[in-house]
Phi, psi and omega in degrees: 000131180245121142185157257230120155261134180200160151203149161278147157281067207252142208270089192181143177287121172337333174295301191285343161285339172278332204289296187318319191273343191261336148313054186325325189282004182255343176333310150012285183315312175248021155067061181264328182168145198270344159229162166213175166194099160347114180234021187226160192260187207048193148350087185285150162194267149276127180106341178290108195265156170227188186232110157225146176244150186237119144268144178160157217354063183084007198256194173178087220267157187215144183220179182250114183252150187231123158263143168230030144228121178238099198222068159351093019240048185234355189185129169221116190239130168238163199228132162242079143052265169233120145258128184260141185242130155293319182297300212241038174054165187302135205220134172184109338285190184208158185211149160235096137282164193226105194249140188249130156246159188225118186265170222252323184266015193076029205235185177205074193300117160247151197246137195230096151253124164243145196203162158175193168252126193269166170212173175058222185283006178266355150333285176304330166301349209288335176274337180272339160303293167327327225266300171317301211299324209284349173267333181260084164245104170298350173255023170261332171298319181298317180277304190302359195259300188291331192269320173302300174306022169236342176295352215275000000 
C-alpha cells in the first residue's frame, strides 16, 4: 500500500486557492492530469466523474476519477478504480486528496495525500513509487501559479 502526505503553504486567501483548484478543466495547469473531460452531467461535486488522460514515456494512459468528496472550500477528494500512471505503474484503487486550512496570517496549508494499491510485481516497486509520487507535488504547482499572478 502506498501513501504519501504531504503540504504547502501558499501565500493566498483560502477562497482564491479552492476557486483556482476546483476549477478542474484548467487542472492541466498545475499537473493535477494533462487532460481531463468532465463525463457526469451537472455541477461538479460529489459524485462527478471525469476521463482524465496522462501522458508520458510515449504512452497514453486513461483513467475514470470519481470525486467523492466535495467540501468547499476545504477538501476534495478523488478515487479510480485503477490509475494507470506511466511515472508509477498501475494504482487499483487508487485516491488523491487535497485538503485546504485557511491560516491565522492569510495564508493557506494545502495538504496532498495519495494513496493507493500495487499489486503483482509492482509491489516490489512501491518506495521508488513513493518516491516518484512524493516528487509530483502538484500543490507546489499550485502556490507558484497563484503567487506569481499576484505578484504580476
Amino acid at each position: 500500500m502506498i501513501n504519501v502526505v504531504d503540504s504547502v503553504v501558499i501565500a493566498r486567501p483560502i477562497e482564491e486557492v479552492w476557486a483556482f483548484m476546483a476549477d478542474l478543466e484548467n487542472a492541466h495547469t498545475w499537473g493535477l492530469w494533462s487532460e481531463a473531460t468532465k463525463t457526469s452531467d451537472g455541477s461538479v461535486g460529489v459524485g462527478s466523474t471525469f476521463r482524465s488522460t496522462e501522458r508520458g514515456g510515449g504512452m497514453k494512459l486513461t483513467a475514470i476519477l470519481k470525486i467523492t468528496e466535495w467540501e468547499p472550500p476545504k477538501r476534495m477528494t478523488f478515487w479510480s478504480e485503477t490509475f494507470p500512471s506511466s511515472r508509477f505503474g498501475p494504482l487499483k484503487p487508487a485516491t488523491l486528496s487535497f485538503s485546504l486550512n485557511a491560516l491565522e496570517d492569510g495564508t493557506t496549508r494545502v495538504e496532498r495525500q495519495a494513496g493507493g494499491e500495487t499489486h503483482g510485481a509492482w509491489k516490489l516497486l512501491e518506495p521508488l513509487i513513493s518516491f516518484g509520487i512524493r516528487r509530483e507535488k502538484e500543490e507546489d504547482a499550485v502556490k507558484r501559479l497563484l503567487q506569481s499572478r499576484a505578484s504580476s
